[in-house]
C-alpha positions as CSV (number, residue, x, y, z in Angstrom):
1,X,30.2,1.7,34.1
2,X,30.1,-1.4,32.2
3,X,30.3,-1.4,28.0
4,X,30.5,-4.1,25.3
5,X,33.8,-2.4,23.7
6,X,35.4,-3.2,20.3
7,X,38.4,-3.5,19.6
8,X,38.8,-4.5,16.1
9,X,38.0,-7.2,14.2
10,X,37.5,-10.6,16.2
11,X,38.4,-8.5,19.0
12,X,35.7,-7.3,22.0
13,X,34.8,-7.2,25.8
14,X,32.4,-6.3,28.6
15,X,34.8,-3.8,30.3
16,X,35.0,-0.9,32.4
17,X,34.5,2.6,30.4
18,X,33.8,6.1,31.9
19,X,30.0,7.2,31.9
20,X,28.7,9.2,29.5
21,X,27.6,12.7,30.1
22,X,25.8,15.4,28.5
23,X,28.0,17.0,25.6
24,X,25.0,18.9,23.5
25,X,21.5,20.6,24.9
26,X,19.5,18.0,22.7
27,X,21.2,14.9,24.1
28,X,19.9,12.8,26.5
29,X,21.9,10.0,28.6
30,X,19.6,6.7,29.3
31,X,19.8,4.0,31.8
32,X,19.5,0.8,29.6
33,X,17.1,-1.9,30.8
34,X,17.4,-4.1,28.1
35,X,19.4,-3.9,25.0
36,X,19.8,-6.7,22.1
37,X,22.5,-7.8,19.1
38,X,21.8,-7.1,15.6
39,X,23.6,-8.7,12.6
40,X,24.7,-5.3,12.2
41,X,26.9,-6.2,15.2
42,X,28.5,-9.3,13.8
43,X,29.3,-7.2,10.6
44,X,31.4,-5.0,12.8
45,X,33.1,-7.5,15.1
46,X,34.5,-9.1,11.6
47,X,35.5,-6.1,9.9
48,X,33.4,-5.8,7.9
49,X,32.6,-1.9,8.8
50,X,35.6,0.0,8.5
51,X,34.3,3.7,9.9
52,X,33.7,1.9,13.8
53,X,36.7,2.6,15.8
54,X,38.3,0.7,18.5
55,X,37.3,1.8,21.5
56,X,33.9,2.2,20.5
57,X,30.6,1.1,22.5
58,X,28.5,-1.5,20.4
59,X,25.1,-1.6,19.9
60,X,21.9,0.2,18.6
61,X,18.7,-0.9,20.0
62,X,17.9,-0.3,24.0
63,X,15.3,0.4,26.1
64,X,16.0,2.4,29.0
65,X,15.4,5.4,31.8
66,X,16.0,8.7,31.3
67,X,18.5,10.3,33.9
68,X,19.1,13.2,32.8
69,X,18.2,15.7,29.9
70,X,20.3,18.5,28.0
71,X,18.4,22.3,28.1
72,X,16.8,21.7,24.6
73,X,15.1,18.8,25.0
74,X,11.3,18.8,25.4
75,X,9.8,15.3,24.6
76,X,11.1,13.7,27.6
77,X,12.2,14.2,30.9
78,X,14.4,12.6,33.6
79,X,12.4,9.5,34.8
80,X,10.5,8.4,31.9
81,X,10.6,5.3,30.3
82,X,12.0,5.5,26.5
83,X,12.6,3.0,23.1
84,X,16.1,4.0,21.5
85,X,15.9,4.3,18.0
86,X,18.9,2.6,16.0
87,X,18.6,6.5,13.7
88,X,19.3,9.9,15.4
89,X,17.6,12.4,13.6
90,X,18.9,16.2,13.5
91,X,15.3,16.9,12.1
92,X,16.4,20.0,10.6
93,X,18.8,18.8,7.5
94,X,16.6,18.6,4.2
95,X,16.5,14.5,4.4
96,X,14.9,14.7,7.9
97,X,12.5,17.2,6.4
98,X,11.3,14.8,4.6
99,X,11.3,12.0,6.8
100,X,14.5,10.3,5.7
101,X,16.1,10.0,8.9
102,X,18.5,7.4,8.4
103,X,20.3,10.0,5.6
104,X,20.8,12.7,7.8
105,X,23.3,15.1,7.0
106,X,23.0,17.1,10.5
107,X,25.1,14.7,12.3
108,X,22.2,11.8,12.5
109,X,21.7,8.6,10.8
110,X,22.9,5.4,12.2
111,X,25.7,6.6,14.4
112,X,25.2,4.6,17.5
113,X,27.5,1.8,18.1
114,X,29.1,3.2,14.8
115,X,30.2,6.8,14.5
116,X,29.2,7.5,18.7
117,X,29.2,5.4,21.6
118,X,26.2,2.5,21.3
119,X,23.4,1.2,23.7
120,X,25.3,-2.2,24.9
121,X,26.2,-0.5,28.1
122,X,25.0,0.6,31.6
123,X,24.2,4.2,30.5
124,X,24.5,5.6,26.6
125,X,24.4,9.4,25.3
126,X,21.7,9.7,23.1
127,X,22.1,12.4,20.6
128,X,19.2,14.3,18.9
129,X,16.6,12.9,21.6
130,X,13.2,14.8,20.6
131,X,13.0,13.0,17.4
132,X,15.7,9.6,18.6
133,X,14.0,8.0,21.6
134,X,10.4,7.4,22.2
135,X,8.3,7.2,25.1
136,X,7.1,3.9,26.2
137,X,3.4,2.8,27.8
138,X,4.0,1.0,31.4
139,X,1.6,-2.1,29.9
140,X,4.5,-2.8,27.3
141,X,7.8,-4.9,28.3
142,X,11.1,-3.8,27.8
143,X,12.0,-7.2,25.9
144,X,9.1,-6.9,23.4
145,X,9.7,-3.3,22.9
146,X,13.5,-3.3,22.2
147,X,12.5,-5.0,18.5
148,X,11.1,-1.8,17.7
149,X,14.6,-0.1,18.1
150,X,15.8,-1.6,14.6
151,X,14.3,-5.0,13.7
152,X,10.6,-4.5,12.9
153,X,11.2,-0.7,11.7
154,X,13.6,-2.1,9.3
155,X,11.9,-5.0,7.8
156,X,8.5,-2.5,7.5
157,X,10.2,0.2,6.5
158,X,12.8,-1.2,3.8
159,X,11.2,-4.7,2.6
160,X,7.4,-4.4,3.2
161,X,6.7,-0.5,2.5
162,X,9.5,-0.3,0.2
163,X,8.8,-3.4,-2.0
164,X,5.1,-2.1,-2.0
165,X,2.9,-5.4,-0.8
166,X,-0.4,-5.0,-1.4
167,X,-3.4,-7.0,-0.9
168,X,-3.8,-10.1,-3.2
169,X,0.2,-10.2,-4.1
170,X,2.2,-13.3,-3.6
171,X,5.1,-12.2,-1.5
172,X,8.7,-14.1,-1.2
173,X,11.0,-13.2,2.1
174,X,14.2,-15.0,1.8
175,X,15.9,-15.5,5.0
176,X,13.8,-16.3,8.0
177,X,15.9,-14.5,10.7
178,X,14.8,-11.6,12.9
179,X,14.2,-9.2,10.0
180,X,12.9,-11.6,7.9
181,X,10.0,-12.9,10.6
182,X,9.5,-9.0,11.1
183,X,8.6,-8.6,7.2
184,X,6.7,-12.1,7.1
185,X,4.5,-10.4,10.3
186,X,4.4,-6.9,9.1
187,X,3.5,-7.7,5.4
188,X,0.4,-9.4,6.3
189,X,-1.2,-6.5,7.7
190,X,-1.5,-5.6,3.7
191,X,-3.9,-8.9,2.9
192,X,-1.2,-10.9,0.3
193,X,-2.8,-13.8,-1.1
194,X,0.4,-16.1,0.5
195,X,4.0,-15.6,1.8
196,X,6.8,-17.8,1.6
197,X,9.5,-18.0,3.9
198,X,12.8,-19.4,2.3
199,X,15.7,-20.1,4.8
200,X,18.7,-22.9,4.7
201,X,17.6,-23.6,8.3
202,X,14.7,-25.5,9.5
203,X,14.1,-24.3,12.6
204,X,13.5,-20.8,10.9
205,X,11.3,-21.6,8.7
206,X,9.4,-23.2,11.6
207,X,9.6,-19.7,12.8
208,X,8.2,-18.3,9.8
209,X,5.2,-20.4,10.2
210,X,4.3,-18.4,13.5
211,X,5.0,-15.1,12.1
212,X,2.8,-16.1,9.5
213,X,4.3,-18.2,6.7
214,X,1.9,-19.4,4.4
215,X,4.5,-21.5,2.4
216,X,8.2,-22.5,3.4
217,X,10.6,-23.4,1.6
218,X,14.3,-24.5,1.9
219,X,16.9,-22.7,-0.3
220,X,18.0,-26.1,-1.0
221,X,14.7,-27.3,-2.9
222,X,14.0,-25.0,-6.0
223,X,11.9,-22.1,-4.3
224,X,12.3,-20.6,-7.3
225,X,10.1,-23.2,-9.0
226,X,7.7,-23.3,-6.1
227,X,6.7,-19.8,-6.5
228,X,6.4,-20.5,-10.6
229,X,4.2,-23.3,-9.7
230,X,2.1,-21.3,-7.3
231,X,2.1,-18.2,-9.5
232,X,1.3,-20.2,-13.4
233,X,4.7,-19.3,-14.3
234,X,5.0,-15.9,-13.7
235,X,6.7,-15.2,-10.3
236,X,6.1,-13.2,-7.1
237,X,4.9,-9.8,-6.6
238,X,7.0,-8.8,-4.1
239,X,10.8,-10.2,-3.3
240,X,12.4,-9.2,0.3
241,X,16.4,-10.0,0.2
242,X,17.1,-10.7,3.9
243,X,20.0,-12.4,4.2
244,X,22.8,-10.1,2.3
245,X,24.5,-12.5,0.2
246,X,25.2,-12.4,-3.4
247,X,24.1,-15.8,-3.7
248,X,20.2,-14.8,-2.3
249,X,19.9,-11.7,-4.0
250,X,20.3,-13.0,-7.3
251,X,17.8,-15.9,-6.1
252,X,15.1,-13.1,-5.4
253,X,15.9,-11.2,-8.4
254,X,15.2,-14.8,-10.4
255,X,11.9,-15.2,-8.9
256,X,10.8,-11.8,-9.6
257,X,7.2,-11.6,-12.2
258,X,7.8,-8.7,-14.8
259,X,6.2,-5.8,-13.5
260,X,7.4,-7.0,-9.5
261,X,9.4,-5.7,-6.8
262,X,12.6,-6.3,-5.6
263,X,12.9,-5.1,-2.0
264,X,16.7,-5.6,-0.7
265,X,17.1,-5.3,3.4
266,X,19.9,-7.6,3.6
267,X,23.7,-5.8,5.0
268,X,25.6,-7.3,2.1
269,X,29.7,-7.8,2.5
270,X,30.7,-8.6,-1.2
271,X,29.3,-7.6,-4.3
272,X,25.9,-8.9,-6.1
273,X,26.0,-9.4,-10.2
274,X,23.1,-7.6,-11.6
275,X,21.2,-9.5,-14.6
276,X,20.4,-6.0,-16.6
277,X,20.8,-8.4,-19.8
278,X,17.3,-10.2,-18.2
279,X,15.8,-7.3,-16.3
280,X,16.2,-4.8,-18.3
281,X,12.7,-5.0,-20.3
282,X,11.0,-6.5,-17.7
283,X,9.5,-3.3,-15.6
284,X,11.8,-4.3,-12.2
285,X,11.8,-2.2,-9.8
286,X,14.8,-2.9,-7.2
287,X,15.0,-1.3,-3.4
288,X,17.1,-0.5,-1.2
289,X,17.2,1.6,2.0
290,X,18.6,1.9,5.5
291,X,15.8,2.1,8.0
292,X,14.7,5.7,8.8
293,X,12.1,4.6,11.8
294,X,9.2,7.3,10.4
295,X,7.3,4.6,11.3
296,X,8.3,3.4,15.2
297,X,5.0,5.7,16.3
298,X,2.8,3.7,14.6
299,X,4.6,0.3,15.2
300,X,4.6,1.1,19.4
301,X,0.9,2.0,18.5
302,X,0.2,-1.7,16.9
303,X,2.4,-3.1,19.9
304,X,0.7,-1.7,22.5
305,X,-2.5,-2.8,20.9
306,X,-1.3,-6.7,20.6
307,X,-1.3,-6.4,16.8
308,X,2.5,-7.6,16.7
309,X,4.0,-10.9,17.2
310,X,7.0,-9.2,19.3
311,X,7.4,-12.1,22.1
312,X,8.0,-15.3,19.9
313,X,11.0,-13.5,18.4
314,X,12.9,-13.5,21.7
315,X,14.2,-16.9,21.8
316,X,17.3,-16.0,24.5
317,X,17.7,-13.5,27.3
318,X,20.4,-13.1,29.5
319,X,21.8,-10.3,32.5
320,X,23.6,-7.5,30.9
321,X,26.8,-8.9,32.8
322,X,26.7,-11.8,30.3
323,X,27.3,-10.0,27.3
324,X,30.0,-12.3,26.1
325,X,28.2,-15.5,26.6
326,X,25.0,-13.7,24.8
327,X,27.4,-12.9,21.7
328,X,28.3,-16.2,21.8
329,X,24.7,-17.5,21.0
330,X,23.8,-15.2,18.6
331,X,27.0,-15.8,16.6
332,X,26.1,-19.7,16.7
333,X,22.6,-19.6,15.5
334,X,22.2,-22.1,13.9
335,X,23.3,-24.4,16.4
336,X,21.4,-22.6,18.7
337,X,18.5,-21.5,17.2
338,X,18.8,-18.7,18.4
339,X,16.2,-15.6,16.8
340,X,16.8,-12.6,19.0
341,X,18.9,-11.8,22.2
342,X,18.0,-9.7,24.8
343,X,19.8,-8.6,27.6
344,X,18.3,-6.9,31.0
345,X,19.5,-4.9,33.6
């Protein structure tokens, strides 16, 4: 079959790699239909993650067909339709007990395109499938779909559920990229008084507007004193970090009131300086989390019930075969305004 391999850092191509087959009684191997990059990806392709070897599949979002199921496996069968979560879940070790997925110590967590062979291929082994992939309603497309893989379970999950948004609060998302939109889109289904989206690019922030944006800012033009002039002087509710720089996560961790909530999402490369000489009496409380997807049954629910703005995320799609050319965009977004990439079979 066809695979997006790396190779190490700077180094990766759509080649030809043997097909997966079952290896345990709980896998399952998938058909992919459409698959998409995450900045996770990008990470990897610089270097920047260490544990993925060369030789390794990329990717860990897909939608796909079943085509075969190991003897353990009772949720799904050969033929159906399935989301494949970015977290394999053992659901036996004491963090899945509890519904930490993305800490599990059974052999789970996020090991596609990682630890285990990833979606960005033909055909991809999924491991630990009764709890890892999901079936999918015929009315829902495999493009709108596929950003409930990784993107919107992480920015609920992580910045929104996490950083504890409830109705009335003023909530600040900085970075207006996929995850970002997702938190801008998914905070709002707890009432806040007003979001602002900050971004250093336009076009996102445009963006933010449709997911529901109240007030945009560039990073450029004081959003720190925006928010003190919306909120008398005392600052946001609610912070979400998603970009992973030190230079934003200190900005969020400025704009913070006493009392707030500091919700980190961002993948961050190089270390963040810590005011605890500021925050120290001022009642912070500071998140952060890698997605566990507990909540992918209730986000299909809300997509398959039009209650999420999946479609206007998609801003690029290419054929699987084009893999190279649809890295190339994503890398480039800002030139290209590119939001999310999907690839179908």
């Amino acid at each position: 079959m066809k695979a997006h391999v790396y190779h190490a850092p700077g180094r990766s191509s759509w080649e030809d790699v043997q097909e997966p087959g079952i290896r345990d009684a709980a896998d399952v191997i998938v058909r992919v239909s459409a698959v998409t990059i995450c900045g996770t990806d990008l990470h990897i392709l610089k270097g920047d993650v260490p544990e993925v070897r060369p030789g390794t599949v990329l990717g860990h979002e897909a939608v796909g067909e079943v085509v075969e199921t190991g003897g353990e496996v009772r949720s799904v069968r050969a033929g159906d339709r399935v989301l494949v979560s970015c977290i394999s879940a053992c659901g036996r070790c004491s963090y899945c007990r509890v519904g930490a997925y993305g800490q599990c110590r059974g052999g789970g967590g996020w090991i596609l395109g990682h630890t285990v062979h990833g979606t960005q291929a033909e055909y991809v082994r999924v491991p630990f499938a009764d709890l890892s992939v999901h079936p999918l309603p015929s009315a829902v497309r495999d493009q709108d779909a596929v950003l409930l893989a990784d993107v919107f379970p992480t920015a609920y999950e992580v910045g929104v559920l996490n950083g504890a948004v409830r109705p009335g609060d003023t909530v600040v998302v900085v970075g207006a990229g996929p995850v970002g939109l997702a938190a801008i889109a998914t905070a709002r289904l707890f009432s806040p008084a007003r979001i602002v989206a900050v971004d250093v690019i336009p076009s996102r922030l445009t963006a933010a507007r449709t997911f529901g944006a109240d007030v945009k800012a560039l990073e450029g033009e004081e959003p720190g004193q925006l928010v003190a002039d919306l909120t008398d002087g005392l600052g946001a509710d609610v912070v979400i970090e998603a970009v992973g720089a030190p230079e934003s996560f200190e900005m969020c961790v400025r704009m913070v009131r006493p009392g707030g909530h500091v919700a980190n999402v961002g993948v961050h490369e190089k270390p963040a300086t810590l005011h605890l000489e500021d925050l120290w009496s001022k009642n912070v409380t500071l998140t952060t989390g890698l997605v566990d997807t507990r909540t992918t049954p209730a986000l299909l629910r809300m997509l398959t019930d039009d209650r999420l703005p999946t479609a206007p995320m998609v801003t690029h799609t290419f054929p699987l075969g084009r893999m190279v050319e649809a890295y190339d965009t994503f890398t480039r977004a800002s030139e290209t305004d590119a939001l999310k990439v999907v690839l179908t079979a």
